[in-house]
C-alpha positions as CSV (number, residue, x, y, z in Angstrom):
1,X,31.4,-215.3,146.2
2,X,33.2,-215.4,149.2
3,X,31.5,-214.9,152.8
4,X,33.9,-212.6,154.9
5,X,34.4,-209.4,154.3
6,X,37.9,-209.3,153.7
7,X,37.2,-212.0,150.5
8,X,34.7,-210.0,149.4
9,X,37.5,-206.8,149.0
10,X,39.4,-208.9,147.6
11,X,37.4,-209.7,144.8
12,X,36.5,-206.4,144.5
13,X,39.9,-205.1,144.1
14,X,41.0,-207.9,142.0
15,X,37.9,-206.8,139.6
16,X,39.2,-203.3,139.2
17,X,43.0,-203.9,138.7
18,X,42.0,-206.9,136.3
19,X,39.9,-203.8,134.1
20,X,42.8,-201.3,134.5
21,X,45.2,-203.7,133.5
22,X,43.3,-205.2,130.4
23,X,43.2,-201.4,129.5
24,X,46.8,-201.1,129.2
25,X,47.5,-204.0,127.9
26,X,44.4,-203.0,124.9
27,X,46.8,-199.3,125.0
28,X,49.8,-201.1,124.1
29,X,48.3,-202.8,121.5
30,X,47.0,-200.0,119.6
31,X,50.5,-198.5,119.9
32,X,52.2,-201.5,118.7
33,X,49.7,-201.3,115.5
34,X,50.1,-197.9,115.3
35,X,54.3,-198.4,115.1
36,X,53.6,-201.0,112.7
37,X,51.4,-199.1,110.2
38,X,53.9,-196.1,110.8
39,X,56.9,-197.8,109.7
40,X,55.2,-199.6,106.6
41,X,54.6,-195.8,105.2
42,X,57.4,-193.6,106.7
43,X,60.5,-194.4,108.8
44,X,60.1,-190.9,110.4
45,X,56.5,-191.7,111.6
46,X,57.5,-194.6,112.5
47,X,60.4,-193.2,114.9
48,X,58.3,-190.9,116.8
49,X,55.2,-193.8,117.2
50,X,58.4,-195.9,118.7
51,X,59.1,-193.3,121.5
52,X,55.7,-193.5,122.7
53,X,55.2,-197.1,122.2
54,X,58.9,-197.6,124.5
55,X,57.1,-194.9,127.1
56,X,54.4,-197.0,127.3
57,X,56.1,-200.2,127.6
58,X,58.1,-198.7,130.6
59,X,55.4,-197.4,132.3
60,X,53.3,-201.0,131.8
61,X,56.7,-202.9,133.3
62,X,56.9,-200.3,136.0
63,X,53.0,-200.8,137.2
64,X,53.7,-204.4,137.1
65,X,51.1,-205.0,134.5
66,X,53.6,-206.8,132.1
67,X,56.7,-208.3,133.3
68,X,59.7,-206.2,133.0
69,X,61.4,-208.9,130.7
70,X,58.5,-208.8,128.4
71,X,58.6,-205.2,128.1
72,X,62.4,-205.4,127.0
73,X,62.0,-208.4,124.6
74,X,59.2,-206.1,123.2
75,X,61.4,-202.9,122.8
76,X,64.0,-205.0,121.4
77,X,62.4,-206.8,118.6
78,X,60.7,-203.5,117.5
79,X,64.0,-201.6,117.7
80,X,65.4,-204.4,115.2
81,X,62.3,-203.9,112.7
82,X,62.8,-199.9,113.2
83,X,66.6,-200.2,112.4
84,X,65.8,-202.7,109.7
85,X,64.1,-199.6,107.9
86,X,66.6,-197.5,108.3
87,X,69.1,-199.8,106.4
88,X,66.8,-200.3,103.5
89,X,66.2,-196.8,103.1
């Protein structure tokens, strides 16, 4: 650990953004899952689980928790699968 006191913030800081943003990151997960599971069943589902899971992609890129590149490859590929289902259907 670090001996002045402005280290020491540091690391303490650093400890609570590195929990906040390993939530998020957990969050998005789930969603992605979620849109995954939803679009194997229904196409409908699966639109609405999209919304959120585009919200919380956005709002990840805008807290600079995932770069904002990421978040638009991420929205992209899942847009494709979500359009794909549409076609079959």
């Amino acid at each position: 650990m670090a001996n002045i006191k402005s280290a020491k913030k540091r690391v303490l800081i650093e400890r609570e953004r590195k929990l906040k943003n390993n939530s998020v990151k957990s969050e998005i997960k789930t969603y992605i899952k979620k849109f995954k599971s939803d679009l194997a069943v229904d196409v409908a589902k699966a639109e609405e689980s999209y919304k959120v899971l585009v919200a919380r992609l956005d709002s990840a890129a805008r807290e600079n928790v995932i770069h904002a590149n990421s978040a638009n490859r991420k929205k992209a590929h899942f847009a494709k699968l979500l359009d794909n289902a549409k076609a079959s259907k």
